[in-house]
C-alpha positions in Angstrom: 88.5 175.3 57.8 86.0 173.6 55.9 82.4 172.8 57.4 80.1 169.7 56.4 76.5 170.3 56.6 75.9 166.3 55.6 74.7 165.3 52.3 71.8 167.4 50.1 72.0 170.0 52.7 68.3 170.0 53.2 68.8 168.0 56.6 68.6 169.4 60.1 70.5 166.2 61.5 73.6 167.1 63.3 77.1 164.8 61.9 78.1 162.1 64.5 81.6 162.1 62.3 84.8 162.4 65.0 87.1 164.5 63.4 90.8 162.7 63.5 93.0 165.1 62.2 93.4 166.7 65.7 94.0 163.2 66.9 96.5 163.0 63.7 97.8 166.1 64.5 99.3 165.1 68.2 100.3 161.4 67.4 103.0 163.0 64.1 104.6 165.7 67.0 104.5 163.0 69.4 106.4 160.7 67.0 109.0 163.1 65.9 109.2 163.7 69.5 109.9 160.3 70.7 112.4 160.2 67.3 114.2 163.1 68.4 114.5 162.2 71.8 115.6 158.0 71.9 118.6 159.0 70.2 119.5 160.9 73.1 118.4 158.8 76.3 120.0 155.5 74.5 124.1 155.5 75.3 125.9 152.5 74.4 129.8 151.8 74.7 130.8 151.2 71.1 132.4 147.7 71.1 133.2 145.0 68.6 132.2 141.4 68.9 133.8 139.0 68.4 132.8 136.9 65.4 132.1 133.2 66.9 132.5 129.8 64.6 132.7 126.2 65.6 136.5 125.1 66.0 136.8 121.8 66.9 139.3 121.5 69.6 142.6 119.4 69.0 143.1 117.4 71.9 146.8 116.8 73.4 148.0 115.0 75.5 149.1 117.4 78.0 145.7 118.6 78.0 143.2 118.3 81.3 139.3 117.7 80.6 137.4 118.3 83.3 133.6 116.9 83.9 131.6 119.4 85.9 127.8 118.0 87.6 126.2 118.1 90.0 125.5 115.4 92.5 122.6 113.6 93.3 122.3 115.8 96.7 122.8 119.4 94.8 126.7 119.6 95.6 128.7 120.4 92.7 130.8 117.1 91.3 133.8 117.7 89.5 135.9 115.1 87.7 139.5 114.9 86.9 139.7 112.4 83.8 137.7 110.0 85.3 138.4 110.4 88.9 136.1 112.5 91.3 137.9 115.1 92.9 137.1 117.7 95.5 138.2 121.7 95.4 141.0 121.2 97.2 142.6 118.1 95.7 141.4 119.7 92.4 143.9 122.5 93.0 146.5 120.1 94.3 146.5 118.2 91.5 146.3 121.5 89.1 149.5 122.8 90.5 151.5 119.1 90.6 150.0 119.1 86.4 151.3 122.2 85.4 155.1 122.1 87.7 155.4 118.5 86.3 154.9 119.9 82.3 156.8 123.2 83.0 159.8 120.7 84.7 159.4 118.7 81.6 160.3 121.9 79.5 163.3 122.6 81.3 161.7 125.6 83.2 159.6 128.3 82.9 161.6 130.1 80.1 161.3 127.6 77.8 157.7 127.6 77.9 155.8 129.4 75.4 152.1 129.8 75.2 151.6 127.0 72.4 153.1 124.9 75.2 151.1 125.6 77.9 148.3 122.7 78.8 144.6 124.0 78.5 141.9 123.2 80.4 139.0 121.6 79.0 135.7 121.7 80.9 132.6 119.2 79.8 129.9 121.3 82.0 126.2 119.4 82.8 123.6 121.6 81.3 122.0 121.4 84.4 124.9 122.0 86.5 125.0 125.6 88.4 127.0 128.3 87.7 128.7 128.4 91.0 129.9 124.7 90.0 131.4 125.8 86.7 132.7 129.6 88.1 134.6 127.7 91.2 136.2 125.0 89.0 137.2 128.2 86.3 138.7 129.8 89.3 141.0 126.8 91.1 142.4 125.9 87.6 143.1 129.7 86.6 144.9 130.4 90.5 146.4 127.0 90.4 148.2 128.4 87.3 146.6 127.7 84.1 145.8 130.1 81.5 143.7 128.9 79.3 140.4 127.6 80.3 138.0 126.9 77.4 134.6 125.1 77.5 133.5 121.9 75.6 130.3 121.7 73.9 128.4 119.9 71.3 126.2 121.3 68.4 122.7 121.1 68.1 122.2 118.1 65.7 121.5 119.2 61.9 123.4 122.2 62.4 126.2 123.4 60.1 129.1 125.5 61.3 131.1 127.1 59.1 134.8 129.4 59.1 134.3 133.0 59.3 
């Protein structure tokens, strides 16, 4: 331990210096503890990702695109094609869609999973969830296993295969 007695050492003046290595001292074994110790208190469930890219969607026939707003007095508004529908008549014509394609394969075990219609939903982006959960819902218990969402890209920006 050194001791500084200020410059020419013919001065009586005591050093208003703070001395920071105690100061120093703490912050390092605080840091190291901190270092030691997030480590620990962090748990995550190791997962992958899945690795998203722009597809553009081919459209078939057999396909059902579904508009999803909401109406002028906060109700959800969903549209069938064209055609407003409500929940009910939404699931009613869900059901009538997919017995009429399954009939039109010959039955149920000639379907495969290529063959089965997908839903496509066009969703406001100012539209509620509860809007766009209830419609996922009717068209996945009236039958229909796929369910994907429309969107459009930001203009200007690229997409690309991964």
């Amino acid at each position: 331990m050194a001791m500084s007695v200020g410059p020419g050492g013919g001065d009586d003046k005591p050093l208003s210096d703070i001395n920071t290595t105690p100061l120093v001292d703490v912050m390092l074994v605080l840091l190291i503890i901190f270092l030691i110790a997030v480590p620990v208190v962090v748990q995550t469930v190791e997962l992958q990702l899945p690795k998203v890219a722009f597809e553009p969607t081919t459209t078939k026939p057999e396909n059902v695109s579904l508009s999803v707003t909401t109406g002028s007095d906060g109700s959800c508004a969903v549209f069938w094609n064209m055609t407003k529908v409500d929940s009910s008549d939404l699931l009613n014509r869900a059901v009538a869609k997919l017995e009429s394609d399954i009939k039109k394969a010959g039955g149920v075990e000639n379907m495969t999973p290529e063959d089965m219609p997908e839903v496509h939903i066009r969703g406001d982006i100012n539209t509620p969830y509860r809007c766009i959960g209830g419609t996922i819902y009717t068209m996945q218990r009236a039958g229909f296993p796929k369910v994907g969402f429309i969107s459009e890209p930001e203009p200007g920006s690229t997409t690309q295969r991964l």
